[in-house]
GUVO-299665 format. One record per residue: residue number from 0; x, y, z of N, C-alpha, C, CB in turn. Coordinates in nm, 3 decimals, padded with zeros to 5 digits, always signed. Glycine has a CB too. Example, Ala and Ser with C-alpha at 12.3 -4.5 7.8 and 13.67 -1.06 7.14 Angstrom:
<atoms>
+------+---------+---------+---------+---------+----------+---------+---------+---------+---------+---------+----------+---------+
! guro !  n_east ! n_north !    n_up ! ca_east ! ca_north !   ca_up !  c_east ! c_north !    c_up ! cb_east ! cb_north !   cb_up !
+------+---------+---------+---------+---------+----------+---------+---------+---------+---------+---------+----------+---------+
!    0 ! +01.319 ! -00.569 ! +00.780 ! +01.230 !  -00.450 ! +00.780 ! +01.320 ! -00.330 ! +00.780 ! +01.131 !  -00.447 ! +00.905 !
!    1 ! +01.285 ! -00.225 ! +00.708 ! +01.367 !  -00.106 ! +00.714 ! +01.290 ! +00.003 ! +00.787 ! +01.408 !  -00.060 ! +00.572 !
+------+---------+---------+---------+---------+----------+---------+---------+---------+---------+---------+----------+---------+
</atoms>
This chain:
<atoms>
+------+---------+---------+---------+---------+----------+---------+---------+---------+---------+---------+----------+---------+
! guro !  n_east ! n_north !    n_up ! ca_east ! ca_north !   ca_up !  c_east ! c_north !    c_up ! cb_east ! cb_north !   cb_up !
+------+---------+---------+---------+---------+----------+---------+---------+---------+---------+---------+----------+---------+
!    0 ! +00.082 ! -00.119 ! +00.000 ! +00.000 !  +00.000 ! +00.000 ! +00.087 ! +00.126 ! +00.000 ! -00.094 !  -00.001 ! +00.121 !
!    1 ! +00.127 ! +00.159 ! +00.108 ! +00.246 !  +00.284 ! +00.143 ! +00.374 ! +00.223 ! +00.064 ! +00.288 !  +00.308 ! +00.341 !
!    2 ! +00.405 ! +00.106 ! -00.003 ! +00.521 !  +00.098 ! -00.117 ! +00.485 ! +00.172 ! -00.249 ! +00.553 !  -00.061 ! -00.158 !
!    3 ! +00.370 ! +00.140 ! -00.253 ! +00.334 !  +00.176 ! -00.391 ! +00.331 ! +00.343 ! -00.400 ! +00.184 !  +00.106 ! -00.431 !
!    4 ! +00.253 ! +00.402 ! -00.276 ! +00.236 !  +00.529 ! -00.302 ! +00.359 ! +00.596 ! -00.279 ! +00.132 !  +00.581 ! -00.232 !
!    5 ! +00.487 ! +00.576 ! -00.202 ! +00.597 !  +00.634 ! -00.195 ! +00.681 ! +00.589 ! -00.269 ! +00.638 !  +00.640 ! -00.094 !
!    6 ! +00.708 ! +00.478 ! -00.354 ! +00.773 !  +00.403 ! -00.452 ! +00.919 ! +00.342 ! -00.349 ! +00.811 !  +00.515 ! -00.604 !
!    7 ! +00.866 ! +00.259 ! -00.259 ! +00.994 !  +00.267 ! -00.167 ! +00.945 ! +00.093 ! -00.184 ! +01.000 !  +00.378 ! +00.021 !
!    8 ! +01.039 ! -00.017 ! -00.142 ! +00.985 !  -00.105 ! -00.098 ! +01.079 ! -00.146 ! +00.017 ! +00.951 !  -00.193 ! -00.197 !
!    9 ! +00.953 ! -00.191 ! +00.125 ! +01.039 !  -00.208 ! +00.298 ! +00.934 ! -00.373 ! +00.303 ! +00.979 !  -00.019 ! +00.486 !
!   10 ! +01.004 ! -00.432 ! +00.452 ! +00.982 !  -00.566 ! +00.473 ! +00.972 ! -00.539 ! +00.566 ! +01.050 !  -00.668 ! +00.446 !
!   11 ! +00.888 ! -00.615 ! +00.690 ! +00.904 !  -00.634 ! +00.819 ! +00.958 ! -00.717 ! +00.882 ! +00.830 !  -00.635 ! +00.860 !
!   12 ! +01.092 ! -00.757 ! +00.975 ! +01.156 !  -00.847 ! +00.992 ! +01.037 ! -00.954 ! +01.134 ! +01.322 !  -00.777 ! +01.026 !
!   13 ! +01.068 ! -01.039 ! +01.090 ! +01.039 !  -01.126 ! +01.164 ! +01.008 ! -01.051 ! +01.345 ! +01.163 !  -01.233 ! +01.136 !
!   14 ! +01.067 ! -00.997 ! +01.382 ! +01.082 !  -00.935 ! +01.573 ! +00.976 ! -00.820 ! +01.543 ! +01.286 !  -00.846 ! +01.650 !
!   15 ! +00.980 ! -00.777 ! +01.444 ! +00.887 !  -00.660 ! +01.430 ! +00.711 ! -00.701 ! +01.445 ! +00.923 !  -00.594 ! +01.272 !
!   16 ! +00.721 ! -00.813 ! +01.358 ! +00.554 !  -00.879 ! +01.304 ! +00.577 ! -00.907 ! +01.447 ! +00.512 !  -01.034 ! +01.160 !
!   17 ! +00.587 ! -00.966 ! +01.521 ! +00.558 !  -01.033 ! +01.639 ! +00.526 ! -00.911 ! +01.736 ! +00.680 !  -01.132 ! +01.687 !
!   18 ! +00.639 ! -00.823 ! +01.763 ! +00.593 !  -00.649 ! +01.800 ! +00.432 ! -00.607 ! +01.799 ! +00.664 !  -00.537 ! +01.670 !
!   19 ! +00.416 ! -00.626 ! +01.664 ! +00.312 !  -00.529 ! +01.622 ! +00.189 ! -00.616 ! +01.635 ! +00.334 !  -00.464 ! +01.470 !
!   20 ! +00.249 ! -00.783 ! +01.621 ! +00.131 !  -00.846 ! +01.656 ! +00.087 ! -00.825 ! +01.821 ! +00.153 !  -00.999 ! +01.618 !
!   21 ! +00.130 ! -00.842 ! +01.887 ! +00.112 !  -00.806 ! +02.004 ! +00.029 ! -00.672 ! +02.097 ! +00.220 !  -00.810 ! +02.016 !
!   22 ! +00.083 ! -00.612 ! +01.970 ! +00.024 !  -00.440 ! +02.071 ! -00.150 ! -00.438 ! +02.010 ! +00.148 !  -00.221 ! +01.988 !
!   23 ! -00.216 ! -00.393 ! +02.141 ! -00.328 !  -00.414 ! +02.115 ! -00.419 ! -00.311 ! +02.001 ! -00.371 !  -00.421 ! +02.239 !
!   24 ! -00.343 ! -00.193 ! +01.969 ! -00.364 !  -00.113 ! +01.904 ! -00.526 ! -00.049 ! +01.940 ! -00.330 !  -00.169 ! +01.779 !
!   25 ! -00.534 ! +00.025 ! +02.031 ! -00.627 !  +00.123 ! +02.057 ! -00.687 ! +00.182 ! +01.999 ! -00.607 !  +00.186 ! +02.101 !
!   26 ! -00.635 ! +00.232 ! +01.894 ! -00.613 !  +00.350 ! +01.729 ! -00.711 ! +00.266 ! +01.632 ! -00.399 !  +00.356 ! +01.632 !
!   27 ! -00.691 ! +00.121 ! +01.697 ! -00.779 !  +00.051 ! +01.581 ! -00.684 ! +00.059 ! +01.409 ! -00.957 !  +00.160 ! +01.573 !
!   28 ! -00.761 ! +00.054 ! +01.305 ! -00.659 !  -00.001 ! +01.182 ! -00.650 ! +00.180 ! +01.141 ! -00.749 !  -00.147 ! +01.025 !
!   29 ! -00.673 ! +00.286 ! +01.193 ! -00.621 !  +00.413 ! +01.169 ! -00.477 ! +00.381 ! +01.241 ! -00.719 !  +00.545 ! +01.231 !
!   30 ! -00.436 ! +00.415 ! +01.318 ! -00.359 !  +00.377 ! +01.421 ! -00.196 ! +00.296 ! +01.382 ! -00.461 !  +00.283 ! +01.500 !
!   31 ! -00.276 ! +00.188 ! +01.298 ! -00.198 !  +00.046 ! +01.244 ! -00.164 ! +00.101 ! +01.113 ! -00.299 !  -00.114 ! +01.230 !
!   32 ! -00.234 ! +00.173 ! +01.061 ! -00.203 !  +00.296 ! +00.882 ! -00.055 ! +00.386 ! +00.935 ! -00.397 !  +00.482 ! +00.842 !
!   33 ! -00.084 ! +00.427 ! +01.033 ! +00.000 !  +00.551 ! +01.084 ! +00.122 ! +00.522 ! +01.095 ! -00.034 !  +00.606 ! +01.210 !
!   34 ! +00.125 ! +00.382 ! +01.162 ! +00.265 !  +00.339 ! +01.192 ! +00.319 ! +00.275 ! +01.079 ! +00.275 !  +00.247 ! +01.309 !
!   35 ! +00.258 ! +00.212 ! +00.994 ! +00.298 !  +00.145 ! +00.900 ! +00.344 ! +00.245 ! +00.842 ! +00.218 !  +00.065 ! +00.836 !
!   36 ! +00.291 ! +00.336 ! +00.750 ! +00.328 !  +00.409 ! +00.685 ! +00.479 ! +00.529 ! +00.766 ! +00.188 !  +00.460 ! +00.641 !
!   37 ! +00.450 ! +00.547 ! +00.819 ! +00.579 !  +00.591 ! +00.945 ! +00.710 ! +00.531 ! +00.884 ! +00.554 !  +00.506 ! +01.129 !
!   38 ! +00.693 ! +00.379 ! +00.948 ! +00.796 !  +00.308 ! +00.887 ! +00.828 ! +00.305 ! +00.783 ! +00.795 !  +00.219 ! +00.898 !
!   39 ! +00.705 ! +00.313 ! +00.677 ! +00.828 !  +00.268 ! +00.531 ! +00.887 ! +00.415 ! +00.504 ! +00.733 !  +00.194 ! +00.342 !
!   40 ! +00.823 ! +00.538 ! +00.540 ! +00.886 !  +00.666 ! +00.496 ! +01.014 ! +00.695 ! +00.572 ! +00.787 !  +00.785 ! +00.514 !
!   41 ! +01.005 ! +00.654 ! +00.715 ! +01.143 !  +00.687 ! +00.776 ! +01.204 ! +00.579 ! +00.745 ! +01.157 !  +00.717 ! +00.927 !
!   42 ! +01.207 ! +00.485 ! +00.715 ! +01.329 !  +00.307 ! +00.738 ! +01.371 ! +00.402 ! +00.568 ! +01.211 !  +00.028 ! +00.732 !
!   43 ! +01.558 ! +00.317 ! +00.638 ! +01.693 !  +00.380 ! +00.519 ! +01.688 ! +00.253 ! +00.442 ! +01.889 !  +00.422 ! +00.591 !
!   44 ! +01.650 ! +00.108 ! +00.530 ! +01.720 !  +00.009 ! +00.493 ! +01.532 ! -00.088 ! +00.417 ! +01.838 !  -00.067 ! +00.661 !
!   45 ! +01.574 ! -00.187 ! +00.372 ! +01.452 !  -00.258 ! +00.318 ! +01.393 ! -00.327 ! +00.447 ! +01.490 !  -00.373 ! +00.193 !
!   46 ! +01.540 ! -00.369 ! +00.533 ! +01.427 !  -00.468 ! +00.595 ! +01.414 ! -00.379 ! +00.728 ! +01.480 !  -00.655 ! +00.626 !
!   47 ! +01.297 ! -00.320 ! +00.779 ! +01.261 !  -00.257 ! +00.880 ! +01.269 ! -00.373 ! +01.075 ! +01.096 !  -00.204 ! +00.811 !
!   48 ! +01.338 ! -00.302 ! +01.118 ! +01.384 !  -00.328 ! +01.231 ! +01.311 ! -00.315 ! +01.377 ! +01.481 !  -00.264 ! +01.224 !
!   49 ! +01.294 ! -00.373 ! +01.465 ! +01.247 !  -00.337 ! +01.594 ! +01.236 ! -00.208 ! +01.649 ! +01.312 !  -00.393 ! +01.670 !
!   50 ! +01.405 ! -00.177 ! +01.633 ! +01.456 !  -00.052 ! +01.699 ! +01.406 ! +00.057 ! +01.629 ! +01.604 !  -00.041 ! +01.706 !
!   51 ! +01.301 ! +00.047 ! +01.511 ! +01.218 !  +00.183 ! +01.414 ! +01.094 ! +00.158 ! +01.478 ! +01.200 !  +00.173 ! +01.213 !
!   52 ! +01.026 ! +00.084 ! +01.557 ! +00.913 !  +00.068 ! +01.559 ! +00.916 ! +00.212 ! +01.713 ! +00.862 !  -00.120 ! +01.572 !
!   53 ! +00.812 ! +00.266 ! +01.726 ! +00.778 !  +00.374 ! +01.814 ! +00.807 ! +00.251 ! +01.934 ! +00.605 !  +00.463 ! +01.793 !
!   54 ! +00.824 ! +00.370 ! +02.028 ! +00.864 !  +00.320 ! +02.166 ! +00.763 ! +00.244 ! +02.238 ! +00.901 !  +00.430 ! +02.252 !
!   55 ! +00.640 ! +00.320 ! +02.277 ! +00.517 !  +00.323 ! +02.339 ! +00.470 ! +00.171 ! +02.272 ! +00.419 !  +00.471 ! +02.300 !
!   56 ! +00.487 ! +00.128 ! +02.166 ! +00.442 !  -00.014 ! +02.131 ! +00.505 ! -00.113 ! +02.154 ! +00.422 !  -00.035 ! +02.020 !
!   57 ! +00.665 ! -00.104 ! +02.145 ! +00.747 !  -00.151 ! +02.201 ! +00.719 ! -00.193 ! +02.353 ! +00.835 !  -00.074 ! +02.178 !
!   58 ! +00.691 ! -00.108 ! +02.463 ! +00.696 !  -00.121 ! +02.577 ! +00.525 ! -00.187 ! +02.569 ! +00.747 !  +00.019 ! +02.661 !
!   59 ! +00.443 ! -00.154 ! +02.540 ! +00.311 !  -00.190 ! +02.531 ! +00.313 ! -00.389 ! +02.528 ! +00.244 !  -00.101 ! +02.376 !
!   60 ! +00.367 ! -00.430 ! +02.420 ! +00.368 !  -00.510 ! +02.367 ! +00.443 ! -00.619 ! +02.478 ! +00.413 !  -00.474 ! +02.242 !
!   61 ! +00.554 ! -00.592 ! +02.513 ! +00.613 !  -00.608 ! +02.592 ! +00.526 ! -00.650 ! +02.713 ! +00.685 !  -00.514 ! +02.595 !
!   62 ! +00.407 ! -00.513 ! +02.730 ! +00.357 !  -00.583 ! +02.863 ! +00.219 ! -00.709 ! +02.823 ! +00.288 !  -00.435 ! +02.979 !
!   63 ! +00.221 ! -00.715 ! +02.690 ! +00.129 !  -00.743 ! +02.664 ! +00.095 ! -00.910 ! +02.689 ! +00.124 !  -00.686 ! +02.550 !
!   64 ! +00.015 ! -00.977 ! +02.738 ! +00.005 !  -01.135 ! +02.791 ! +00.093 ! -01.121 ! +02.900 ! +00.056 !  -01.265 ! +02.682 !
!   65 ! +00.140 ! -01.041 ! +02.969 ! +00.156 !  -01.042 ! +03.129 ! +00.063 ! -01.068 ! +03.227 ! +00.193 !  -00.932 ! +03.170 !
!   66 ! -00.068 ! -01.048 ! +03.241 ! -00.211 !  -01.047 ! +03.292 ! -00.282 ! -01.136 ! +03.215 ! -00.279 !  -00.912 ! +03.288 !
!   67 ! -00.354 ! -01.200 ! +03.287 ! -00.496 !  -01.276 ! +03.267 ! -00.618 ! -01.177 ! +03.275 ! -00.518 !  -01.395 ! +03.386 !
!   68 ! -00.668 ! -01.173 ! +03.151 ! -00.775 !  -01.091 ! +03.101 ! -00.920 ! -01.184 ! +03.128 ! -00.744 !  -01.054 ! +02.931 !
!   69 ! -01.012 ! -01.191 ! +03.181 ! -01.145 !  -01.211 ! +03.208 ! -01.248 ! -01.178 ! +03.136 ! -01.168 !  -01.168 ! +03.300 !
!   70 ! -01.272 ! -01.228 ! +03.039 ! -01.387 !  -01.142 ! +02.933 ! -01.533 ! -01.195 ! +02.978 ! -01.364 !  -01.185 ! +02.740 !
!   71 ! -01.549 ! -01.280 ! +03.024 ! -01.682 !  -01.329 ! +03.080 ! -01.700 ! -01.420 ! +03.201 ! -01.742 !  -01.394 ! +02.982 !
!   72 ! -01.784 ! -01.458 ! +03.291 ! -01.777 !  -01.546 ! +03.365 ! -01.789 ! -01.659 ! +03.341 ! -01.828 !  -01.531 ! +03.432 !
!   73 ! -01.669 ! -01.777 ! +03.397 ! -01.663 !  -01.888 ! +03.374 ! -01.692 ! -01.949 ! +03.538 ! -01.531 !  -01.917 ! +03.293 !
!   74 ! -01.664 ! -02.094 ! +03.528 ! -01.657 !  -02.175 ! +03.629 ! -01.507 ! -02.176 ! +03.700 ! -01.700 !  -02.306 ! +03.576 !
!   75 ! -01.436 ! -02.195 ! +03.743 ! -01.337 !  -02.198 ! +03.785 ! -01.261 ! -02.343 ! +03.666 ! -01.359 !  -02.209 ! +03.957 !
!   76 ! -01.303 ! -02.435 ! +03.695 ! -01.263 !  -02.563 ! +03.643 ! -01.221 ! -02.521 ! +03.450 ! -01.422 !  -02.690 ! +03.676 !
!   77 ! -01.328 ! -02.410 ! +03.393 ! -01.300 !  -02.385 ! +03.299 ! -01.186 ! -02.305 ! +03.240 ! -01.380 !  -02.361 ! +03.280 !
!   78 ! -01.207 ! -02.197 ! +03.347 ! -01.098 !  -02.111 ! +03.378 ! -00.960 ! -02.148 ! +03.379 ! -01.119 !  -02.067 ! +03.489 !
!   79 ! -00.969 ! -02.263 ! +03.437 ! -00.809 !  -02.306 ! +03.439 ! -00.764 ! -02.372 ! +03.301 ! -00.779 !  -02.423 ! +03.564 !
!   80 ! -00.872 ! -02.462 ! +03.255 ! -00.870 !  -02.507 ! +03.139 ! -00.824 ! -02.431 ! +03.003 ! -00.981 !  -02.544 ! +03.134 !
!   81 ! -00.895 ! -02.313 ! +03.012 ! -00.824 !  -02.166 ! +02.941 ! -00.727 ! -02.113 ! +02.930 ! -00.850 !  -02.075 ! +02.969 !
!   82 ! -00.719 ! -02.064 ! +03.059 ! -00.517 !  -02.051 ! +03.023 ! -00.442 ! -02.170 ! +03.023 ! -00.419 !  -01.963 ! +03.149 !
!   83 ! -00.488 ! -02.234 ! +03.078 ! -00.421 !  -02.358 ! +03.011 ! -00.379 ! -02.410 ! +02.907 ! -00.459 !  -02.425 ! +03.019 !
!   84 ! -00.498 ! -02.378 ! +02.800 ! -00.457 !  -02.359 ! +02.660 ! -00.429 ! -02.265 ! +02.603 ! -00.519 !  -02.390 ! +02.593 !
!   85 ! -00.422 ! -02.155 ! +02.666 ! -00.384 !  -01.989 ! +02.596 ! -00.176 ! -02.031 ! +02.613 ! -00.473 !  -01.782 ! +02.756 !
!   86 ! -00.189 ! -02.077 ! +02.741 ! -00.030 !  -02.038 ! +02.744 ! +00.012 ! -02.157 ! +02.655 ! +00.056 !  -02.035 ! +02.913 !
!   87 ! -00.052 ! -02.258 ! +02.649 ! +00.050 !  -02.393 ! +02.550 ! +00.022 ! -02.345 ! +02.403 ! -00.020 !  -02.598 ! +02.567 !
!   88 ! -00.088 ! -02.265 ! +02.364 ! -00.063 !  -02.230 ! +02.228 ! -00.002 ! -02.109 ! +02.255 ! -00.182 !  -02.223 ! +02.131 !
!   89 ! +00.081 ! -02.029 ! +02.290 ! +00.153 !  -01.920 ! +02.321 ! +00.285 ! -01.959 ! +02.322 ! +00.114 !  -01.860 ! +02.438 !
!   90 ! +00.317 ! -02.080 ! +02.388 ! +00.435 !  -02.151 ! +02.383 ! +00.455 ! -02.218 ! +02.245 ! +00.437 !  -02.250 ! +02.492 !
!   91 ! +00.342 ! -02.271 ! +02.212 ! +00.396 !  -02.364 ! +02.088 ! +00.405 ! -02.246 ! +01.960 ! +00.267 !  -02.513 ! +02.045 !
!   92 ! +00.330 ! -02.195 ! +01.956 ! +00.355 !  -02.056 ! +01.847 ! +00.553 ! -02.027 ! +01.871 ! +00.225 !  -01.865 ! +01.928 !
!   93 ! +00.568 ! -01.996 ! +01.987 ! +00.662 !  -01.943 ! +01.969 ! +00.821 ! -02.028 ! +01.970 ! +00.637 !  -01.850 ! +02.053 !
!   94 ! +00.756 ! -02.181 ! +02.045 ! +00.857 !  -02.255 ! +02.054 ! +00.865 ! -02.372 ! +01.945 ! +00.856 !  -02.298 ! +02.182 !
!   95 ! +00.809 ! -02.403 ! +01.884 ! +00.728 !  -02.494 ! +01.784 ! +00.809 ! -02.636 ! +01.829 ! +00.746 !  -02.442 ! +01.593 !
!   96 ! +00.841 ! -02.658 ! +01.962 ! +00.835 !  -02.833 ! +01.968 ! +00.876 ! -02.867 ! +02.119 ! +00.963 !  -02.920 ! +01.848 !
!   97 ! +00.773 ! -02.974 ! +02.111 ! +00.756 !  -02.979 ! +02.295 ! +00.844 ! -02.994 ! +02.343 ! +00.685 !  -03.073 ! +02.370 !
!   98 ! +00.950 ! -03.027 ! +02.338 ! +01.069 !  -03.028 ! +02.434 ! +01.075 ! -02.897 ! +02.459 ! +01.206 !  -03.085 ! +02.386 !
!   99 ! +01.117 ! -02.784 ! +02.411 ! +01.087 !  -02.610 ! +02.439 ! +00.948 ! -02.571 ! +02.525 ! +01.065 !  -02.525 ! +02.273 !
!  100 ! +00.876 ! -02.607 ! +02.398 ! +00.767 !  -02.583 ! +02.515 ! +00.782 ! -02.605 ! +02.659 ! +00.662 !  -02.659 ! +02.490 !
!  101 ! +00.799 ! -02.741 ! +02.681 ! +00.793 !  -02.800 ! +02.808 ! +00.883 ! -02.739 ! +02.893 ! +00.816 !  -02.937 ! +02.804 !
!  102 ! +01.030 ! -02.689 ! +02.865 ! +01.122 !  -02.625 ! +02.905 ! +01.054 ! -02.499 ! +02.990 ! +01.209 !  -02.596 ! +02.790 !
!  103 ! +00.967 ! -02.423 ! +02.858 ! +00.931 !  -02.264 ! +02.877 ! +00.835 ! -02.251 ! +02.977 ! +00.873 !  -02.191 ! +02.747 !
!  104 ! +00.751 ! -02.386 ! +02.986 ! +00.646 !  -02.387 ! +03.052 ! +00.723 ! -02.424 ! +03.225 ! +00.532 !  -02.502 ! +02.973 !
!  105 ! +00.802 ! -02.514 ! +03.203 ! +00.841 !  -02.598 ! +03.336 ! +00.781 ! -02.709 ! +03.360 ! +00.820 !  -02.534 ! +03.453 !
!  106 ! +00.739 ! -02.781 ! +03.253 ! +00.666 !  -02.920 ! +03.303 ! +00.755 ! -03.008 ! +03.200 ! +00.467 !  -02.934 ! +03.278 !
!  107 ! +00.731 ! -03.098 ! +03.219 ! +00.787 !  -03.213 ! +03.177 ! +00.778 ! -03.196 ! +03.001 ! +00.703 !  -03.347 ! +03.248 !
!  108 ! +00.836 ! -03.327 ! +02.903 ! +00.802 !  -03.284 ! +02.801 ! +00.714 ! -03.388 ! +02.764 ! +00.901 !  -03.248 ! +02.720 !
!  109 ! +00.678 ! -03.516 ! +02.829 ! +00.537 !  -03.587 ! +02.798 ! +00.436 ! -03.500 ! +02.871 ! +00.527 !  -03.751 ! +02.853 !
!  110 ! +00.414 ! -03.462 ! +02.963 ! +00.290 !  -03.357 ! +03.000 ! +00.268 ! -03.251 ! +02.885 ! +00.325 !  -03.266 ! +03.147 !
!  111 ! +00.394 ! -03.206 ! +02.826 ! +00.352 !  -03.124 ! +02.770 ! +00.299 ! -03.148 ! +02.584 ! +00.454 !  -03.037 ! +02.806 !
!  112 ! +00.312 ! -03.259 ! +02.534 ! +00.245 !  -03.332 ! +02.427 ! +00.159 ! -03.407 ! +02.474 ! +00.321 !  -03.404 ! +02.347 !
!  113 ! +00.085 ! -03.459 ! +02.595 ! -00.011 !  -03.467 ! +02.615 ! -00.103 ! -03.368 ! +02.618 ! -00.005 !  -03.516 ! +02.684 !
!  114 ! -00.094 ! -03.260 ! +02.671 ! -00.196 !  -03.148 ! +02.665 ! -00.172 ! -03.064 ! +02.573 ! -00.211 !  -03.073 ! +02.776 !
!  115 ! -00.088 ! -03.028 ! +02.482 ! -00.094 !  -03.008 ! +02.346 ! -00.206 ! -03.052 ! +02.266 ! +00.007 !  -03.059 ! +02.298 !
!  116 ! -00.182 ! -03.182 ! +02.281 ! -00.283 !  -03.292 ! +02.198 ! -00.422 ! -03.294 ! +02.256 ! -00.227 !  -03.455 ! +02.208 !
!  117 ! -00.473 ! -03.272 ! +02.369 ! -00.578 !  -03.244 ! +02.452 ! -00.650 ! -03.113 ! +02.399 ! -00.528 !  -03.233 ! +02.595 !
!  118 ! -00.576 ! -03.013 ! +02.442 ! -00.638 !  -02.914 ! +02.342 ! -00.610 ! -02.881 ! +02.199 ! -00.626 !  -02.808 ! +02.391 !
!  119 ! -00.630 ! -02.984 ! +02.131 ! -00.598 !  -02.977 ! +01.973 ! -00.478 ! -02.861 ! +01.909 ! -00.749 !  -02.935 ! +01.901 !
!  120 ! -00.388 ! -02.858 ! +02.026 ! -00.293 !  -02.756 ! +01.921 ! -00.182 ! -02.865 ! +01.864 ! -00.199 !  -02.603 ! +02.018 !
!  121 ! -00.187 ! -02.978 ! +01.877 ! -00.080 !  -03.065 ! +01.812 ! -00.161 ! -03.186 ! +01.780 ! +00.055 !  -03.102 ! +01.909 !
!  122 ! -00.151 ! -03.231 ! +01.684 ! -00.177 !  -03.350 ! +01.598 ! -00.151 ! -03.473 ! +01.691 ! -00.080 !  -03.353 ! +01.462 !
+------+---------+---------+---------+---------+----------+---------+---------+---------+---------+---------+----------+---------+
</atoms>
């Protein structure tokens, strides 16, 4: 979009997408225009870097999945069941194989391909 209209072409490196995936963006997709475009007009280099992304998202992002968010009332029993699977697909996204996982988590690494497999994030 912003390549075409500035005739520039930029990439987002891998640390960045994960950045930006993260921040909850308040601004909504105005917000997500602003920065994007930000970046490709200020970045010297093609592949755009962490250290270009604004601060405030940086640190945002950062705090971001620190807290357990509550969007409705559950049972307790479910509740646990939830993050339960929020953090093993959080781990496996980022670790992609249970031995890591299991590491990141602190449990074993058969506990942790058992409940992988429990909540359908592994085959």
């Amino acid at each position: 979009m912003f390549a075409g209209k500035y005739g520039l072409h930029r990439k987002l490196s891998d640390q960045c997408h994960q950045i930006l995936e993260e921040y909850d963006w308040p601004g909504n997709v105005r917000e997500l225009e602003n920065v994007m475009e930000r970046l490709v007009v200020t970045s010297h280099d093609v592949l755009i870097m962490p250290d270009q992304i604004p601060q405030y998202i940086c640190e945002a992002a950062k705090g971001a999945g620190k807290g357990i968010k509550v969007e409705r009332m559950l049972s307790m029993q479910e509740a646990i069941e939830e993050v339960e699977k929020q953090l093993l697909q959080r781990a496996y996204d980022v670790h992609k194989t249970t031995t890591k996982v299991a590491k990141a988590l602190g449990i074993s690494q058969p506990s942790a391909s058992r409940k992988l497999r429990k909540h359908a994030i592994l085959s």
